[in-house]
Structures are given as C-alpha cells and as structure tokens.
C-alpha positions in Angstrom: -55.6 21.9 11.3 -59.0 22.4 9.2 -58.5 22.6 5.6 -59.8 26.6 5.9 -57.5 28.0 8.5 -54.1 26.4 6.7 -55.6 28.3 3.3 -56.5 31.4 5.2 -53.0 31.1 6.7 -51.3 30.6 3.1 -53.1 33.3 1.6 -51.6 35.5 4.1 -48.7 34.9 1.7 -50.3 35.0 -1.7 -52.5 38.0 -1.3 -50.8 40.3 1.2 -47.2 39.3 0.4 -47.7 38.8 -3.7 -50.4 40.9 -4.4 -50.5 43.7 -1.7 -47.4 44.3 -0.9 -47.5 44.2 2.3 -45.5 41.4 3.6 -45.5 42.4 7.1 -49.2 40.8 7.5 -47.8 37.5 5.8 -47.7 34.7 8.6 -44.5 33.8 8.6 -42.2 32.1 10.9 -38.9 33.5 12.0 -37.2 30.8 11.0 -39.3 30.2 7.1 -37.4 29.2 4.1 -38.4 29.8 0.3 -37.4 27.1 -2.2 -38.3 28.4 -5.8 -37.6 26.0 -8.3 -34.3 24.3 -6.4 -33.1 27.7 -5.5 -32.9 29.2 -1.8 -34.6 32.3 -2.1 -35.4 33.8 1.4 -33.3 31.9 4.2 -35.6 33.5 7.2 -39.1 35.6 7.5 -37.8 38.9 7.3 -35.4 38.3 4.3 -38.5 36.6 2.6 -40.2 39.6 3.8 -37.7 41.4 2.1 -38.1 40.0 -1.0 -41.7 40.7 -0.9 -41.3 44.1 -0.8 -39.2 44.7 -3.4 -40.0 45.9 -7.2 -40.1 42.7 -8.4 -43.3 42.2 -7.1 -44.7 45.0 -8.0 -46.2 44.0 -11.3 -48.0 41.0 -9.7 -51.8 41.5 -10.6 -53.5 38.7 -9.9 -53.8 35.0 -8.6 -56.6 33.1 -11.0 -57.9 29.1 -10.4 -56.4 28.1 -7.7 -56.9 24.4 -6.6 -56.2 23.6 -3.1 -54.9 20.2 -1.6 -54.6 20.3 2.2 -53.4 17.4 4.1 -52.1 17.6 8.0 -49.5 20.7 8.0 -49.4 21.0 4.6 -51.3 23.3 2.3 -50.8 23.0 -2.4 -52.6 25.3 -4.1 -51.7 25.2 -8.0 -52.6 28.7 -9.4 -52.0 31.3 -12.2 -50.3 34.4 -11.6 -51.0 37.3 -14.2 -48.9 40.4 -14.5 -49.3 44.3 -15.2 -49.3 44.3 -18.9 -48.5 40.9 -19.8 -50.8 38.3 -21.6 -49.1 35.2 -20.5 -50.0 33.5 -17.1 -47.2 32.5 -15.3 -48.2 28.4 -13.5 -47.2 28.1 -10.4 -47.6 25.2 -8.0 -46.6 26.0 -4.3 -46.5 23.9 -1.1 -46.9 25.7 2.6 -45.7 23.7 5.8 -47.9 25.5 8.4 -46.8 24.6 12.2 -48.6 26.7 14.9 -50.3 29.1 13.5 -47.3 30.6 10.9 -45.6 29.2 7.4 -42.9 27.4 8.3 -41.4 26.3 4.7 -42.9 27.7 1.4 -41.7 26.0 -2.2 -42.6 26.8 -5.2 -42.2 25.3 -8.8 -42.7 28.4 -11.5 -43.3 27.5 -15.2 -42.9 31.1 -16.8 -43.4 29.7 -20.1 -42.0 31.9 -22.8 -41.3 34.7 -20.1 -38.5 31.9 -18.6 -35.2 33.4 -19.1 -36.1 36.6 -17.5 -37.7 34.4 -14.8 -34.6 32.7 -15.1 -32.3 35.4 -14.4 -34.0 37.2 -11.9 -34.2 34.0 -9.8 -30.3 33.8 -10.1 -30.0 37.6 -8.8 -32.4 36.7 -5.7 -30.1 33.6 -4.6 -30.0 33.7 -0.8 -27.8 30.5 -0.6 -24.3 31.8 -2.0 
C-alpha cells in the first residue's frame, strides 16, 4: 500500500471520526478493535462508531504535528490533540493496521498530562471488554 492512501485511509478516522463527528465516513472494518492505553475500547466498527459519536468527543478541536511512519499495513502518526477551551495538548501516539482498503485494528497510547485522571476515568467508563 503507498504511504498516502494508508494516511488518507487513517485520517478517515482522525478527522471524520475525532474531529467531525461523523464516524459513519471512518473506514472501518466490521470486525476493528480499539486498544487505548491497554484498555479494549470498541470491540467492532459500529461500537467504535459509537463511541465516536458520543459527547465525549465533542470537545475535540484539533489534531496539530502529526508525524507519520508507514510501513506495509501499518500506518503511526504521533500527534497533538487540543480541546474546546483547554490549553493543554493532549500526546497521542496511534498505530492503524489497514487490510483492504478499511482499519482493521487501531491502538492508541494517550499521555493527558495533568488532565490524566479525568482521562483516566472516562477510559474506565468506555471499557468494552467487561
């Protein structure tokens, strides 16, 4: 796969899911899990879709520097995540398995810095593996 169609396929995550809310236009796979920082959250596409679309996302403003790594079926991109009304980035460091075309597997590693124990806490409340 060419380095720009796994990013253009990734971003369908980032910017539609994340920042637009509107996961339906996010390519992924029926089958996709979401791994954020050890913890299951979103066992299939449409609960990850789900997810997407709920308030939690909703103050989700921006994604600044991003720095891609592609290799085979797999797409990195470390970025910066800013929030309605906050000052603080949030660093985040994701890895998308892309396999025909959709995101097969998305995990991400969040450093919320001083916002952590609300990050903390909200990650425990979107469990899907309990």
């Amino acid at each position: 796969m060419k380095r720009e169609d796994a990013i253009a396929i990734a971003k369908t995550y980032l910017i539609d899911g994340l920042l637009l809310h509107q996961p339906e236009n996010a390519l992924l796979a029926d089958d996709c899990i979401r791994i954020e920082n050890g913890v299951e959250t979103g066992g299939s596409g449409a609960e990850i879709r789900r997810l997407l679309a709920g308030d939690d996302h909703l103050l989700n403003e921006s994604i600044e520097n991003e720095r891609w790594v592609v290799e085979g079926e797999f797409a990195d991109v470390w970025y910066e995540l800013k929030l309605r009304g906050v000052d603080q980035r949030i660093l985040v460091v994701t890895r998308f398995e892309i396999i025909d075309g959709q995101i097969k597997r998305i995990d991400l590693l969040v450093d919320a810095g001083a916002l952590h124990s609300q990050f903390v806490e909200d990650l425990d409340e979107q469990r899907t593996d309990q």
